[in-house]
C-alpha positions as CSV (number, residue, x, y, z in Angstrom):
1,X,13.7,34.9,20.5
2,X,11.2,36.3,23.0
3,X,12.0,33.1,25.2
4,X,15.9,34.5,25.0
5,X,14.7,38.1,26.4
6,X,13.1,36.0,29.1
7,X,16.1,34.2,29.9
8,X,18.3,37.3,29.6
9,X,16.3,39.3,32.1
10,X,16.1,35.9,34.0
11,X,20.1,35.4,34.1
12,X,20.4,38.9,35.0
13,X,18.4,38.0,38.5
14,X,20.2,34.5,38.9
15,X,24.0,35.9,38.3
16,X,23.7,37.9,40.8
17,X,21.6,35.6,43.4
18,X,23.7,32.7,42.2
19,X,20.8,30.4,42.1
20,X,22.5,27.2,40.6
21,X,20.0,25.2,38.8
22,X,17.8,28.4,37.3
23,X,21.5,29.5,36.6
24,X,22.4,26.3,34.9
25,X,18.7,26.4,32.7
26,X,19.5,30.2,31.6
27,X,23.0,29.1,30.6
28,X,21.2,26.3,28.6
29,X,18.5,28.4,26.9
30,X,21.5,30.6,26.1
31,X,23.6,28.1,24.6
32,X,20.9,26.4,22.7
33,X,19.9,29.9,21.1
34,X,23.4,30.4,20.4
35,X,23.7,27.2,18.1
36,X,20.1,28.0,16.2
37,X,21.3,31.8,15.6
38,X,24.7,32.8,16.8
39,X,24.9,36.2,15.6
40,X,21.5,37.4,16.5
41,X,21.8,36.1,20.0
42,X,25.1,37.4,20.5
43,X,23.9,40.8,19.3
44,X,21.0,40.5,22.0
45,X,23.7,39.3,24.9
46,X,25.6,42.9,24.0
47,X,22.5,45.0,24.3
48,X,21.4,43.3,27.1
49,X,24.3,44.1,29.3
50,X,24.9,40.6,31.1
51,X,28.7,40.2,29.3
52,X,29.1,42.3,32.5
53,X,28.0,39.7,35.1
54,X,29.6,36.8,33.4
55,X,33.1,37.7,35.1
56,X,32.0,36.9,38.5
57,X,30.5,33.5,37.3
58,X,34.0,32.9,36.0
59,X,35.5,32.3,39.7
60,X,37.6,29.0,40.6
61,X,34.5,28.3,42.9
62,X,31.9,28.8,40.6
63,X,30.4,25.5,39.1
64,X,28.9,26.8,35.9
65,X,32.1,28.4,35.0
66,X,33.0,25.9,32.3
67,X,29.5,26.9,30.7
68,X,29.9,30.5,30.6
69,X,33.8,29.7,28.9
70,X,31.5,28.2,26.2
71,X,28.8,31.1,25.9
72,X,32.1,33.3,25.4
73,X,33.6,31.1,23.2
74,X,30.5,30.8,21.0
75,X,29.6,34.7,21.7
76,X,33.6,35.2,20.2
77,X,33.6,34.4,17.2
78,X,31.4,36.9,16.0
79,X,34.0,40.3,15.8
80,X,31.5,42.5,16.6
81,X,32.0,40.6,20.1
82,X,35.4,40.4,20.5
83,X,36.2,44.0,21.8
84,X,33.1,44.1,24.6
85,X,34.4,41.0,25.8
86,X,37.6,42.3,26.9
87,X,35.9,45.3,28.0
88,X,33.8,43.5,30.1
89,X,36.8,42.4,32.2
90,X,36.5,38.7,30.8
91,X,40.2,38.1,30.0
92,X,41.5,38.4,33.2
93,X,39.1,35.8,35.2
94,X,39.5,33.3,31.8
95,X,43.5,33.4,32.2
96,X,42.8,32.4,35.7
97,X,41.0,29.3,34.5
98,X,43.6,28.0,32.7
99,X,45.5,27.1,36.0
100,X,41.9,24.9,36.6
101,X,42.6,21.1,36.2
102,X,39.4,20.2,35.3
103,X,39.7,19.3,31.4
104,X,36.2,20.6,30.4
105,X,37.3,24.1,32.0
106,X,40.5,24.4,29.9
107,X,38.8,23.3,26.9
108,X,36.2,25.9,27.2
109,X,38.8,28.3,28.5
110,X,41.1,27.8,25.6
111,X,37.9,28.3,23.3
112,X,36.9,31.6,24.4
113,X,40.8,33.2,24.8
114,X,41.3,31.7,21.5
115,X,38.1,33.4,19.9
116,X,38.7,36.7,21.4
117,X,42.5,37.0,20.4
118,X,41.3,36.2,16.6
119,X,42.3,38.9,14.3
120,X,41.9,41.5,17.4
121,X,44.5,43.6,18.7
122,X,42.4,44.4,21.9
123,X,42.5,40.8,22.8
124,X,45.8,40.0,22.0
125,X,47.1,42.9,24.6
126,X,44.5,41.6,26.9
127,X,45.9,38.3,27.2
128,X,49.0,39.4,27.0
129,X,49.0,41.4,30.2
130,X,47.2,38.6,31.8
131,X,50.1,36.2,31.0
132,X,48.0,34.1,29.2
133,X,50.5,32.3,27.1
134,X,53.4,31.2,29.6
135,X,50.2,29.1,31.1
136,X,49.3,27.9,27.9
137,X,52.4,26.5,26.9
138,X,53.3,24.9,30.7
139,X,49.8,23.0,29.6
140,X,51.4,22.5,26.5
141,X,54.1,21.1,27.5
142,X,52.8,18.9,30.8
143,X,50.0,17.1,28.4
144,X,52.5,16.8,25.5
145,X,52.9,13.3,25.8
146,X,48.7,12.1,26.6
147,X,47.8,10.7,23.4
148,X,44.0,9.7,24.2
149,X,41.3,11.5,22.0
150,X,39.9,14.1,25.1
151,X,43.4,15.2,25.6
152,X,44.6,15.6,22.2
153,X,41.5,17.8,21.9
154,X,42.5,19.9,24.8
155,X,45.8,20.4,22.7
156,X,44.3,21.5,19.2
157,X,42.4,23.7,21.0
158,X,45.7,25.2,23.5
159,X,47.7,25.5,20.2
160,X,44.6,27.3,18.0
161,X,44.9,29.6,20.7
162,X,48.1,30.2,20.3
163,X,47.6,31.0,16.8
164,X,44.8,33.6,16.7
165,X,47.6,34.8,19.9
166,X,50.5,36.1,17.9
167,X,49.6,35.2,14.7
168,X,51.0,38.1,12.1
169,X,52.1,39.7,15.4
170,X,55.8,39.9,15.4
171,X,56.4,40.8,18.8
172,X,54.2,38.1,20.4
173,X,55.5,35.7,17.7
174,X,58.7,36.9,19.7
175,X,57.4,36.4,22.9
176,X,56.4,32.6,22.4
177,X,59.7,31.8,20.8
178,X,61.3,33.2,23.8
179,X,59.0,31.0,26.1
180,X,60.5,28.4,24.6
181,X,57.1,27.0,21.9
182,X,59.1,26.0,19.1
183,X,60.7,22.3,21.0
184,X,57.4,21.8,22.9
185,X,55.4,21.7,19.2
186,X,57.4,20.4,17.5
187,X,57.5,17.4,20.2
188,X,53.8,17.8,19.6
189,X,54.3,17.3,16.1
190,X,55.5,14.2,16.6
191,X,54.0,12.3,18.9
192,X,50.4,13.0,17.5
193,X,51.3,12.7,13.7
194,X,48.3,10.0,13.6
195,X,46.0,13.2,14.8
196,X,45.3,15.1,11.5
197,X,43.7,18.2,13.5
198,X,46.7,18.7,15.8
199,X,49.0,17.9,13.1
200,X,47.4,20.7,11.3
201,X,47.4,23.8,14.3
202,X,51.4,22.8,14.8
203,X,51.8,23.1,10.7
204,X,49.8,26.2,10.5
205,X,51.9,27.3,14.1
206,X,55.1,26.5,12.2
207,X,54.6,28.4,9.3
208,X,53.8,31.7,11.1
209,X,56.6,31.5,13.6
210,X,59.1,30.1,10.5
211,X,58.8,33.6,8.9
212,X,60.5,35.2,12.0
213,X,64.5,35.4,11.4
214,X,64.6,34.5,15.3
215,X,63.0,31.3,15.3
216,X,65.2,29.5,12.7
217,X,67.9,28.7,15.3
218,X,65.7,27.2,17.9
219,X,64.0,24.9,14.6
220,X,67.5,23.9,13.7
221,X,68.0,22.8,16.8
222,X,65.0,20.4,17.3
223,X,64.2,17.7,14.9
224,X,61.9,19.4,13.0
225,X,63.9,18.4,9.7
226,X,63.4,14.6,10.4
227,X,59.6,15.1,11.5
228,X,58.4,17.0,8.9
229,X,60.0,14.7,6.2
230,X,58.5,11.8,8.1
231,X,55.0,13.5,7.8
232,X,55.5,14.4,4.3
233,X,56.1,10.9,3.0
234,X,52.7,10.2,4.9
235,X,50.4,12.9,3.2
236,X,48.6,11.4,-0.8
237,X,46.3,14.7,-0.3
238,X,47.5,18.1,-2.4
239,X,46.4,20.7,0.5
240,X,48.0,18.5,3.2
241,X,51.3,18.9,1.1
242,X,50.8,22.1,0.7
243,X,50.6,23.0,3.9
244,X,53.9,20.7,4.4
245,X,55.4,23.1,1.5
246,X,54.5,26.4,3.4
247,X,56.3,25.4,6.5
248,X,59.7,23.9,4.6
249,X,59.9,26.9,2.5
250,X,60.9,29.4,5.0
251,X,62.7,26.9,7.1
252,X,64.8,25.7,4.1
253,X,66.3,29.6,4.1
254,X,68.2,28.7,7.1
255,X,72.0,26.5,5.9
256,X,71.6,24.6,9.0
257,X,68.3,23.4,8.4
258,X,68.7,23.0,4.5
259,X,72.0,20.3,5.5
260,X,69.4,18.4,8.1
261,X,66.5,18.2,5.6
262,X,68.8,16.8,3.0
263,X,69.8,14.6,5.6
264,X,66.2,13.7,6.6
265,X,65.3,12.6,2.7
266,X,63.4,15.4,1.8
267,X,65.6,15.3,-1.8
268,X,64.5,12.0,-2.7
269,X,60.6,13.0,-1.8
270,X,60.8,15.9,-4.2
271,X,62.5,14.1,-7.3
272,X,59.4,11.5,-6.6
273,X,57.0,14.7,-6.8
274,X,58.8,15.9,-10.1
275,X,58.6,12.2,-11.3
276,X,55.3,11.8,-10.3
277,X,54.0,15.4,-11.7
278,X,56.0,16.2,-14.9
279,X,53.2,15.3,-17.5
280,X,50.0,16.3,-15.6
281,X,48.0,19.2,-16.8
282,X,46.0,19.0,-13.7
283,X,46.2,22.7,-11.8
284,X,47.0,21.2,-8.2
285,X,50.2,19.0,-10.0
286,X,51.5,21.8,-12.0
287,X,51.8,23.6,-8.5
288,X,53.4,20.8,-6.4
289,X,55.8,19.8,-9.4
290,X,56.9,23.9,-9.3
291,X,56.7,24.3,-5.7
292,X,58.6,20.9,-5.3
293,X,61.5,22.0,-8.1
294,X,62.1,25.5,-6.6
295,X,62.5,23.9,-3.0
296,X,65.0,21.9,-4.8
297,X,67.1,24.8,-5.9
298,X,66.6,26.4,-2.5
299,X,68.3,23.3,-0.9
300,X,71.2,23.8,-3.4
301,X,71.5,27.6,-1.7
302,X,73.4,26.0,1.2
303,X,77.0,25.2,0.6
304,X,77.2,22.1,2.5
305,X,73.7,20.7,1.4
306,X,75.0,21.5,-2.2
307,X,78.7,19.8,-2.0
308,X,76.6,16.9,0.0
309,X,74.3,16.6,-2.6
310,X,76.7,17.2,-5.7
311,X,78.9,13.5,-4.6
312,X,81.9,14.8,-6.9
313,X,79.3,14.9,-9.8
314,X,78.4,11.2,-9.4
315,X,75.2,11.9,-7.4
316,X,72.4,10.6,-7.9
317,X,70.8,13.9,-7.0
318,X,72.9,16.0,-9.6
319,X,72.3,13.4,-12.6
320,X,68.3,13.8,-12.2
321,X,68.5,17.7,-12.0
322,X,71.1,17.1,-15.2
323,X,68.4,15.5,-16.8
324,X,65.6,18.0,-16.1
325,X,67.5,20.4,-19.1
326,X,66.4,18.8,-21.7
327,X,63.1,18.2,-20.5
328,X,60.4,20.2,-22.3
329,X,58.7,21.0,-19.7
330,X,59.6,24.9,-18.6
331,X,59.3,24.8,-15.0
332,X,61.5,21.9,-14.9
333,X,64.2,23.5,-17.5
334,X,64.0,26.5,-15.1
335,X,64.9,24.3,-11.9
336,X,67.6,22.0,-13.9
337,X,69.3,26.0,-14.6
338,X,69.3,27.2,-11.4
339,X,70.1,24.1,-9.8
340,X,73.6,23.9,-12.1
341,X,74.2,27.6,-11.3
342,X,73.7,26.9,-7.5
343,X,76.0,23.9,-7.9
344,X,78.6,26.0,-9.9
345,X,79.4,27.6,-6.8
346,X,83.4,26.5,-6.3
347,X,86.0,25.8,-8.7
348,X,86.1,22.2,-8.4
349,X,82.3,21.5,-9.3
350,X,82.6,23.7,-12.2
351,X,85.9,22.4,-13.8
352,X,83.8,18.9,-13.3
353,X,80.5,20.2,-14.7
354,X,82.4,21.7,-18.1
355,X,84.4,18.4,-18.4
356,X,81.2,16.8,-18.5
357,X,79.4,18.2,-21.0
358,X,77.2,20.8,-19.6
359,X,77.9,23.8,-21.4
360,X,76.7,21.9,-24.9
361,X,73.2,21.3,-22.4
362,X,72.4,25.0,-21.7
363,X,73.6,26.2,-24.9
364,X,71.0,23.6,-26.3
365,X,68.4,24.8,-24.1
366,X,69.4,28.2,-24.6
367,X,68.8,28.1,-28.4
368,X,65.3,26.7,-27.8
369,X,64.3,30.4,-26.1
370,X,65.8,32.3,-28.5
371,X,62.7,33.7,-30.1
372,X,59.9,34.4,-28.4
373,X,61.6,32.8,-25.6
374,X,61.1,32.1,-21.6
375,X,62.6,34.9,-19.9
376,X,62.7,33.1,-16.5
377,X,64.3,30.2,-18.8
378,X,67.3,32.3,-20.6
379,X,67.8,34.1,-17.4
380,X,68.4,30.8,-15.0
381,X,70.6,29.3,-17.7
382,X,72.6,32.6,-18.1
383,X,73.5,32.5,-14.6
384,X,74.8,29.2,-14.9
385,X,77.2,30.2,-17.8
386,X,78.3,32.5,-15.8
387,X,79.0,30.7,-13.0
388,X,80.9,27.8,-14.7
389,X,83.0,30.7,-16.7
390,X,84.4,31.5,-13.2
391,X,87.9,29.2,-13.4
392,X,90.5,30.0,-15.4
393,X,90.8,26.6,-16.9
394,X,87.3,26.6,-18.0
395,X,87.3,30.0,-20.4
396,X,89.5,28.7,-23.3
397,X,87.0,25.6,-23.2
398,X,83.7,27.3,-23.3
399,X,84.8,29.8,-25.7
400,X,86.3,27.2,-28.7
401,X,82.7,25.3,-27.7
402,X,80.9,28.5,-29.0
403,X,79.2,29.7,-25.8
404,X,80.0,33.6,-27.0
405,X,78.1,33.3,-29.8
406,X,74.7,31.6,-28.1
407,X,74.8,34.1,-25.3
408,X,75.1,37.0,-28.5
409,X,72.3,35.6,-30.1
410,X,70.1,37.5,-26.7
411,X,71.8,40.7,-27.5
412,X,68.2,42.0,-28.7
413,X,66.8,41.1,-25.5
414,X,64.7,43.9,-24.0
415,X,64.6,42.6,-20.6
416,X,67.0,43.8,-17.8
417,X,68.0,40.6,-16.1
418,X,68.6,38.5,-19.1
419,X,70.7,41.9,-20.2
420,X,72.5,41.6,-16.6
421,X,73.4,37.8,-16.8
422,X,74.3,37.8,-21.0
423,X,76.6,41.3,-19.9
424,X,78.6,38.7,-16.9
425,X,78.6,36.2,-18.7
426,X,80.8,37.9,-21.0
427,X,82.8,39.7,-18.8
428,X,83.4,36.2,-17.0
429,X,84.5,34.6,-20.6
430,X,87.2,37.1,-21.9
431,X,88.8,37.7,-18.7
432,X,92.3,37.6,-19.2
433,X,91.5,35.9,-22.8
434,X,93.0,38.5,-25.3
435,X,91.9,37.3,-28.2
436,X,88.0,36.3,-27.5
437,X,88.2,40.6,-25.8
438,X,89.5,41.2,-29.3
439,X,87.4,39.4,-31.3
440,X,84.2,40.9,-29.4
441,X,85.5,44.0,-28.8
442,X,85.3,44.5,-32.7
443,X,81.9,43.4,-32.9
444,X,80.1,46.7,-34.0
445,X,76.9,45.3,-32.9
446,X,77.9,44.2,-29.5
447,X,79.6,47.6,-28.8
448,X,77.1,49.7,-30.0
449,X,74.6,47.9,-27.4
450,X,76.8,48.3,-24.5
451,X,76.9,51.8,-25.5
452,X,73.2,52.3,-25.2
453,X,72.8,50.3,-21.8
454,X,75.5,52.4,-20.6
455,X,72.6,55.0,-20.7
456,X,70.4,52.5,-18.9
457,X,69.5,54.5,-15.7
458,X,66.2,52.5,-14.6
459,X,68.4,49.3,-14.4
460,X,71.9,50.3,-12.3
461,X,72.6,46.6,-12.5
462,X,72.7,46.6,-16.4
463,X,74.5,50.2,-16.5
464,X,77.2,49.1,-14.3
465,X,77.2,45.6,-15.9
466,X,77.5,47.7,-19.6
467,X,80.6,49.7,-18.2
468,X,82.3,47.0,-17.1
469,X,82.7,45.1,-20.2
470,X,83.1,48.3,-22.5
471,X,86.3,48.4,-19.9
472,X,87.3,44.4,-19.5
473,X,87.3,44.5,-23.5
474,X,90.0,47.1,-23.8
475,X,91.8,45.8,-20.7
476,X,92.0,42.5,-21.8
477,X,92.3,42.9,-25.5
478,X,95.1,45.8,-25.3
479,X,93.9,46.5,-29.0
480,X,93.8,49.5,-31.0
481,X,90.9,48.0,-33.3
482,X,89.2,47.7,-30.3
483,X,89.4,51.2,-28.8
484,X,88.7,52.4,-32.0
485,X,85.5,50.7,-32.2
486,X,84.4,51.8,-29.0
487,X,85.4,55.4,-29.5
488,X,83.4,55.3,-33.1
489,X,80.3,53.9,-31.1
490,X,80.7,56.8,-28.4
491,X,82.0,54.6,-25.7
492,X,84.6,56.9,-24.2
493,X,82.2,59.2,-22.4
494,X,80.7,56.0,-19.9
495,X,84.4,55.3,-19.4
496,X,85.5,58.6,-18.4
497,X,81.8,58.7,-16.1
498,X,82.8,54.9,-14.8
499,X,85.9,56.6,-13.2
500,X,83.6,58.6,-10.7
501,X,81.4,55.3,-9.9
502,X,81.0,54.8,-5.6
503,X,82.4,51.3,-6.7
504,X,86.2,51.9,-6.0
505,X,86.6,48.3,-8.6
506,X,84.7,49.9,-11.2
507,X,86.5,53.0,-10.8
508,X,89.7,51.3,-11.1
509,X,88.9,49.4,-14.0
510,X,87.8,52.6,-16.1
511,X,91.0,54.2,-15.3
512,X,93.4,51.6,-16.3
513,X,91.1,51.2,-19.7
514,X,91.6,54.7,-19.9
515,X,95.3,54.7,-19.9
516,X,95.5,51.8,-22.4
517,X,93.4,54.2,-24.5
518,X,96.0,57.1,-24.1
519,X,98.9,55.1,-24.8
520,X,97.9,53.2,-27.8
521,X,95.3,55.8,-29.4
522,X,95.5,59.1,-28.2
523,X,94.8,60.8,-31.1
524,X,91.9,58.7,-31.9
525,X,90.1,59.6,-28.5
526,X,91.8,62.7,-27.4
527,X,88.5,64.9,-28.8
528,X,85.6,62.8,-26.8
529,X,88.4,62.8,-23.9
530,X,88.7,66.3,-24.1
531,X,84.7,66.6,-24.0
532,X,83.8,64.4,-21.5
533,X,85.6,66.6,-19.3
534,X,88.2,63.6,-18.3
535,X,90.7,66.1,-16.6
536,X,89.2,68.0,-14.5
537,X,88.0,64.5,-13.1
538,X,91.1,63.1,-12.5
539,X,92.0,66.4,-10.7
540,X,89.0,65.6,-8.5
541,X,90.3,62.3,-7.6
542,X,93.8,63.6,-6.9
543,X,92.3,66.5,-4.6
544,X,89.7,64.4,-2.8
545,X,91.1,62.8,0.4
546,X,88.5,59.7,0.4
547,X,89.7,58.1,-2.9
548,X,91.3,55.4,-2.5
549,X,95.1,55.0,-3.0
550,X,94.9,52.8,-7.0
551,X,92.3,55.3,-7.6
552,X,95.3,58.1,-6.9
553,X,98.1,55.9,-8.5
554,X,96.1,55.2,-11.9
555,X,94.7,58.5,-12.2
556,X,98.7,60.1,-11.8
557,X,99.1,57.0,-14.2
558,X,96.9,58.7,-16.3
559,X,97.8,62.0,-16.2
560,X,101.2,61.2,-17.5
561,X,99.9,59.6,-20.7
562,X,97.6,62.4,-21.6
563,X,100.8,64.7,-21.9
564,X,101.3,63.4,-25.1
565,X,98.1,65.2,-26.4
566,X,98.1,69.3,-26.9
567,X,94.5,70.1,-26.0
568,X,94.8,67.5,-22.8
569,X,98.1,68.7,-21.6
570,X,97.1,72.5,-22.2
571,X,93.8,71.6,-19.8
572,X,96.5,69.6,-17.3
573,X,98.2,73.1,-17.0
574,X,95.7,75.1,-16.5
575,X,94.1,73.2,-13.5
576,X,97.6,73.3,-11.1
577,X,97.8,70.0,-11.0
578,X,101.1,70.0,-9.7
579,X,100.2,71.3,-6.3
580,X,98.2,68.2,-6.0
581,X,100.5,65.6,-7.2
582,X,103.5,67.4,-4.8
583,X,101.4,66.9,-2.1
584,X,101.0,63.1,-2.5
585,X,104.6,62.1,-2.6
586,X,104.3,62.4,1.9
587,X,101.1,59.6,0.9
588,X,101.7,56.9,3.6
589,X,101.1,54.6,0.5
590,X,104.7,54.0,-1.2
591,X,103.5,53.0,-5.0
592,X,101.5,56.6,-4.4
593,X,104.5,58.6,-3.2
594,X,106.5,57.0,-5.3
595,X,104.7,57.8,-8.7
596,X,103.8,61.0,-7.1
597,X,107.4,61.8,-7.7
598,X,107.3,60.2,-11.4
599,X,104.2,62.4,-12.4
600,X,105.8,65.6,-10.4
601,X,109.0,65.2,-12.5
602,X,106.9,64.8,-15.5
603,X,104.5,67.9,-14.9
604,X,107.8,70.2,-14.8
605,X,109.9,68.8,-17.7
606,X,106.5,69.5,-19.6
607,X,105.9,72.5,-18.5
């Protein structure tokens, strides 16, 4: 270390009488002391103030220029370093390097950006405004096609730097998207699959720049489907994979990719993984075998990849996910239910599905997570129920196959999305089917549960969810036991509330559940009416210009059936509705004018 104070105050003299060979044996010393103890000699170059003097021995002319790059380089990686560099005025003379065309200088050169851009804003903007990267990728894209050993070295290095450039930078992740980086590595990619470090700077490249919404239209339109797919059937090592995963993942999110990677074969590699993974215990194959499955399902998120993948129900594809159901293993049950829910996206697929047999499959797999159960597991295969119960043609059939009564058996459930699925799936299953709306609409225990999630404020979904059926069973039922039931259970209140919901649907449906209630049982709910205020609400929906013209004709609907109560009609006179109601029969709607008129007529014989 004394020796490196002598060379220090020794380089100081040199650098500036440019002495080449006493130059060349500091430079050395330096480098040598650099690879025994790089931080202390770093801290030593900073005190000693030479960071300064490097710049001018950075010149096109200078020959020891390709040394100093490497004394940077080596100097950078410490992070205390990384700021004096740039204030030393190192960046700009290093950008000017990179137009050298000697290959030792650009290595060097690449180094040293490289290390001073890692994890430091300073150096980042410094290169930036030196227009560091435009060079880089020219490089890039000039040597793409070189494949010996020196130059592929050259490229690692160029696309490392690159990296540590924008990476978790969105606006320079921007900026090299716009420069046009994604075709050049991908290129990269694959012309130098055989190079495993290269390989590994584009993957780690790709999964930064795959995060960025922007990027997934220049990726879809290079073959990066067919490449990665390629390299993936290559890699036996778990962390290779891995990294394969991380850059598929976020790519998969875009359709247009998802249709080119089902193209590629990227199916059949992942129902190999599954295959291949499905009994291990081992850590690293219970991760592929899950990250493998829910790539799966994502692939199924794309219409066309589904439908492509689905073969009318004869593909080979749709019969192994069939068979992951009944597997016991959970992460595989999981996939097998969301992958029928994503495939349960049209009527065609589902009328199929139901034909086939797949409601008895999820029911069965439902009933194994009934107690103590998987939450992930109930929820996934919830969603598909719901999904297939989406065709008319398939209700009658999953109701006489019992799947009411397995989704009722989660009624006790305490966790909001299994609440949120089990709620559709019902509201999907009596839809327009009076008699399963009448046969759960008496079910004390079911109605009495909807009643409390109607409370449910932390979880909006299940609220709304909770309103909807307490509606869809009167609606659908037209049944006087039912709207009994529901006004015993204290129902009417969330109705009368549902008819002031943003939702202009939900709004709609609580006012034409209300009206059945009038008409058939008036007397029955005319008291919780009364107290939930239900007339003064309807005025507000009359007065308010915003609401939507059903919202006006069912609430006048409404109105009218409510005369035939004392305490109602008493309120109904009292609030002047008929100045409201005249007004509406100029509405530019005609059903509105028109039962503007009825109600008006109404109002004054009743008055």
């Amino acid at each position: 270390m004394d020796n490196l104070s002598d060379t220090l105050k020794k380089l100081k003299i040199t650098a500036v009488d440019k002495t080449e060979d006493s130059l060349e044996g500091c430079l050395d010393c330096l480098l040598q002391a650099l690879a025994q103890n790089n931080t202390e000699t770093s801290e030593k170059i900073q005190a000693s103030g030479i960071l300064q003097l490097f710049a001018s021995l950075l010149t096109p002319q200078s020959s020891c220029k390709a040394k100093v790059a490497n004394i940077i380089a080596e100097v950078a990686k410490n992070e205390f370093m990384r700021i004096p560099c740039v204030d030393a005025g190192l960046i700009s003379p290093l950008v000017q390097l990179l137009n050298s065309k000697d290959q030792e200088v650009l290595l060097q050169t690449g180094r040293a950006l490289g290390n001073i851009c890692y994890d430091s804003h300073e150096g980042r903007s410094a290169v930036d405004q030196a227009g560091g990267a435009q060079i880089v990728i020219d490089h890039l894209r000039s040597l793409c096609s070189i494949t010996d050993p020196a130059n592929e070295k050259l490229l690692t290095v160029f696309c490392g730097m690159l990296m540590n450039y924008s990476n978790e930078n969105d606006s320079l992740q921007a900026q090299l998207i716009n420069m046009g980086v994604i075709p050049t590595l991908v290129k990269l990619l694959g012309i130098h699959c055989q190079n495993a470090a290269l390989t590994e700077m584009c993957l780690v490249a790709f999964g930064n720049l795959a995060e960025l919404e922007s990027s997934k239209e220049q990726f879809a339109s290079t073959n990066i489907a067919e490449e990665l797919v390629k390299l993936f059937k290559k890699q036996i090592e778990h962390d290779k994979r891995e990294m394969i995963f991380e850059v598929l993942a976020p790519l998969a999110e875009n359709d247009a990719i998802k249709l080119q990677l089902v193209e590629a074969g990227l199916v059949e590699c992942l129902l190999e993984i599954v295959q291949q993974k499905v009994d291990s215990d081992k850590e690293d194959d219970i991760t592929e075998l899950k990250t493998g499955s829910d790539l799966m399902v994502l692939l199924l998120l794309g219409d066309e990849s589904m439908q492509k993948l689905f073969e009318g129900g004869k593909g080979g594809v749709f019969q192994r996910v069939l068979s992951w159901i009944p597997s016991n293993n959970h992460q595989l049950q999981l996939a097998g239910a969301l992958a029928i829910a994503n495939f349960a996206r049209n009527d065609g697929n589902c009328i199929h599905m139901v034909d086939n047999g797949i409601v008895e499959k999820l029911m069965d797999l439902l009933d194994r997570h009934v107690e103590d159960g998987n939450v992930t597991v109930q929820h996934a295969a919830l969603s598909a129920l719901r999904n297939l119960a989406i065709p008319v043609i398939n209700k009658a059939k999953m109701l006489s196959a019992g799947v009411t009564e397995a989704v009722l058996k989660f009624l006790k459930s305490e966790m909001p999305p299994v609440q949120f699925k089990l709620l559709g799936t019902l509201r999907m299953l009596i839809d327009a089917q009076a008699e399963a709306a009448e046969q759960l609409g008496k079910n004390v225990k079911l109605v009495e549960r909807l009643v409390e999630w109607c409370e449910a404020k932390d979880h909006a979904g299940v609220m709304g969810e909770s309103n909807r059926l307490l509606s869809a069973l009167i609606r659908h039922s037209k049944s006087k036991d039912v709207i009994k039931t529901i006004v015993q259970s204290g129902g009417i209140k969330h109705l009368v509330t549902m008819a002031t919901s943003e939702h202009v649907i939900m709004q709609n449906e609580a006012l034409v559940a209300l009206a059945l209630i009038a008409a058939l049982e008036l007397g029955t709910a005319e008291k919780d009416l009364e107290s939930a205020k239900l007339v003064q609400i309807l005025h507000r929906l009359l007065a308010d210009e915003r609401s939507a013209p059903e919202i006006k004709y069912n609430s006048m609907v409404l109105i009218c059936a409510l005369m035939g109560s004392e305490c109602l009609h008493k309120e109904v006179q009292d609030l002047a509705f008929l100045d409201v109601v005249s007004k509406l029969r100029s509405h530019e709607n005609k059903s509105v004018a028109q039962q503007a008129s009825l109600t008006e007529q109404r109002l004054t014989v009743e008055s």
